[in-house]
Residue, then its C-alpha position, 0 to 999 in steps of 0.5 A: x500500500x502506498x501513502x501520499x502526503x497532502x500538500x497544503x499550498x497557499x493559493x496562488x493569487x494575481x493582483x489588479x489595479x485601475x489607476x484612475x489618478x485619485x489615489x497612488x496605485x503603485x503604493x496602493x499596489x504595494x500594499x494590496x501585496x502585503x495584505x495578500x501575504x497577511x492572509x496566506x495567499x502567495x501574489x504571483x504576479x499584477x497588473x496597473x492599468x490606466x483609465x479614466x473610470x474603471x469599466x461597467x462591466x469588467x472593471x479593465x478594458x477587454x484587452x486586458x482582460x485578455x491577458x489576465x486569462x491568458x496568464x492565469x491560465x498558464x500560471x495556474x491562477x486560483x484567486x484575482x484579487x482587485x484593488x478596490x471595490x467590485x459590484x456584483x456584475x463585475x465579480x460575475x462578468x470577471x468569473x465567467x471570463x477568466x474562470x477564476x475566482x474573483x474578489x476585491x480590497x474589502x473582501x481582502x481585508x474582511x477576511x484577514x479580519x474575520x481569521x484574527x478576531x479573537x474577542x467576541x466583540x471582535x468576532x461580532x464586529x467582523x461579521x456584521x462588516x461582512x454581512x453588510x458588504x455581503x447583503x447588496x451582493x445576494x444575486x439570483x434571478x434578479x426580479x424574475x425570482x421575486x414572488x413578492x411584487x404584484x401582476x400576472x407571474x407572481x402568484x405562487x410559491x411565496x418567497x424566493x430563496x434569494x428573499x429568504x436569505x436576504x431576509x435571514x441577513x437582516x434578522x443577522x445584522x439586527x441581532x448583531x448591532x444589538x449584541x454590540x450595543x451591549x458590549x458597547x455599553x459595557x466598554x462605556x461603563x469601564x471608561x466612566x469608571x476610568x474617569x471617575x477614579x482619575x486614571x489617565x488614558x493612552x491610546x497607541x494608534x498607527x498604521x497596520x504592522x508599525x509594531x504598535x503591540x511590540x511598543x506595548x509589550x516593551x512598556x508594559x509586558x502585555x503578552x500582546x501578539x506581536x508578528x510582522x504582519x498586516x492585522x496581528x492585532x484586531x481586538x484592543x488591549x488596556x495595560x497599566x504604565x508606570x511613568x518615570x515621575x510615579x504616575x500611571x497611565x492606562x495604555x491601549x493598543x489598537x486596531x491598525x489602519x490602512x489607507x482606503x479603510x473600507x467603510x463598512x469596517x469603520x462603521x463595525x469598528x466604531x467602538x473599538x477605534x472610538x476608544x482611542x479617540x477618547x483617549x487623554x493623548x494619542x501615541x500615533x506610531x509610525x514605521x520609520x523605514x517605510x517610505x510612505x511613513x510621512x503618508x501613513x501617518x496622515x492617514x492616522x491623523x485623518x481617520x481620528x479628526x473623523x471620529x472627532x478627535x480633537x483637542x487632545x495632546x497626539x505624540x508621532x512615535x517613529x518606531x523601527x529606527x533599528x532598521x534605518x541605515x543612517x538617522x538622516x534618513x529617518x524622516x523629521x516630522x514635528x516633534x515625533x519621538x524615535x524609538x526602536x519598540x524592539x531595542x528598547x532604544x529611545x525609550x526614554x525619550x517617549x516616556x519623557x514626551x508622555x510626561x510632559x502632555x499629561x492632561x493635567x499639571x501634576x506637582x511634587x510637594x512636601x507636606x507637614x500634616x497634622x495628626x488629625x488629618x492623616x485621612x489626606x495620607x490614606x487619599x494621597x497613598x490611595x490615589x496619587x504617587x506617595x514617595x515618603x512618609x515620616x512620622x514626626x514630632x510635629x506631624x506627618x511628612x509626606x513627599x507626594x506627587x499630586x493633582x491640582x485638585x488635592x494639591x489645593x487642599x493642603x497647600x497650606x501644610x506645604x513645607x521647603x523639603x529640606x525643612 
């Protein structure tokens, strides 16, 4: 008897692009490979071609279309992969022509998301961004299945199996916003109750593999996935950091972003990334070797004005320096902080740029309390940063670091340290 081996070999995929002048299509070519690659499909080969507006009916014009056939054909082509987003005629006029399976940007990226979700907030928000891109693009018989209109034709069966499915994905959809109406209720509960205590809040945002979790982990040890590719995280993580002048900061790592997010996954993820829009300040990280970075961080900044973010303190971060051959060739952009997330190098300075935007203007005293006030050391010691507390004679010493709330309570036992 004789065993074979099977073999699982990642599907072989062609990448295509209309470059109709709105957007960058070498750039965004790139990246469509990279996304490719994140979600276990081996590019191949592509195809830029230029046009006022993509096709009606197959997106590229038909000599193109042509030698896409041909090449799948010969290259043993399983998936052709398109650089934006298909309408339904497309994907079945495309299919028909090259025989091969057909999808677009968004499926792309609804499918790296659909195999990273691990959270159940995650899981919900990734099938209600499928569902709904999935919905307009039920197709059948078109109005000849329906058996729902008036006139001669349609008295009969009732319900098309195209109707029955469509009417299943509402039912879905409405299911799943109210599942996440409650997850969301319950992330707002948290962050009033973050507030409420005072704790002070740091979102990490940035573009897709910018080695957003690996600054996490280097912080504060999360043990959050951190691998070389486009959406290892999907699901936030809230850590505490301890700052150099003793006060801790809430850390949170989120979702990355591409350029040309689909819609429907801002819409799903609204939550999550509202998360970091509500943030006390924004460490927007930034991959220092990428040559699109000055871009990338624009998206960043664009996408957070659209969720309303303004008015807090946003700190640029570019990481992977590590891997730029000289510091001339990392880019100078404002006030951005350099740092290697995985040297540990320029750490330092982060912390020290994190200091210095804190929401509120934290001051270190001495202070001699009375005896009868040793209730404030409890609160100091409970909810401030306590350095020192001596028992004297004359009263309590303390050295603190405290808010201008309760720095304006005791400002009258405040004593010269030397004292």
């Amino acid at each position: 008897m004789e065993f074979y081996e099977n073999e699982v070999r990642p599907e072989r995929a062609f990448l295509v692009s209309v470059d109709t002048g709105e957007f960058d299509a070498e750039a965004s070519m790139s990246e469509l490979y990279e996304l490719t690659e994140s979600a276990g499909a081996r590019p191949v080969g592509a195809m830029i071609q230029k046009r006022e507006k993509p096709d009606g009916a197959t997106c590229i014009g038909s000599g193109r279309l042509e030698e896409l056939k041909g090449f799948c054909e010969s290259q043993e082509v399983d998936l052709i992969i398109f650089d934006c987003e298909l309408s339904p005629t497309q994907i079945r006029n495309l299919e028909f022509e090259t025989e091969v399976r057909i999808i677009d940007r968004t499926m792309l990226i609804l499918d790296i998301f659909a195999s990273r979700a691990r959270s159940r907030e995650g899981k919900l928000q990734v099938e209600l961004a499928q569902l709904k891109y999935l919905l307009p693009r039920l197709t059948g018989k078109g109005a000849a299945m329906s058996r729902l209109g008036g006139g001669i034709g349609t008295r009969g069966p009732g319900e098309s199996k195209l109707e029955t499915d469509r009417r299943h994905i509402r039912r879905r959809i409405e299911s799943l916003r109210e599942q996440l109406a409650q997850v969301e209720q319950h992330r707002n509960q948290l962050r009033r109750r973050r507030e409420k205590e005072g704790i002070i809040t740091a979102a990490i945002v940035g573009y897709t593999n910018a080695g957003k979790s690996t600054l996490m982990n280097t912080l504060t040890d999360a043990g959050v996935l951190a691998e070389d590719k486009l959406f290892a995280t999907l699901d936030p993580t809230s850590r505490a950091l301890k700052l150099p002048n003793g006060v801790s900061v809430m850390l949170i790592d989120t979702v990355g972003l591409v350029r040309r997010l689909p819609h429907h996954l801002v819409e799903a993820f609204h939550s999550t990334l509202e998360e970091a829009a509500l943030a006390d300040m924004i460490l927007n990280v930034c991959d220092a070797s990428s040559p699109e970075a000055q871009v990338h961080l624009e998206v960043t900044r664009k996408l957070l004005a659209d969720l309303g973010c303004t008015g807090r303190p946003v700190i640029p971060v570019m990481n992977k320096c590590d891997l730029v051959p000289s510091l001339l060739d990392i880019p100078m952009i404002g006030n951005a902080v350099r740092i290697s997330a995985k040297t540990g190098e320029g750490m330092g300075d982060l912390l020290a740029a994190v200091e210095e935007n804190l929401p509120v203007s934290l001051r270190r005293v001495c202070l001699l309390l009375p005896f009868d006030q040793a209730g404030l050391v409890a609160q100091i010691r409970k909810d401030h940063v306590l350095y020192q507390e001596e028992y004297r004679p004359d009263g309590i010493f303390v050295s603190a670091l405290l808010d201008p709330v309760l720095y304006g309570r005791v400002r009258e036992y405040e004593i010269l340290e030397n004292t």
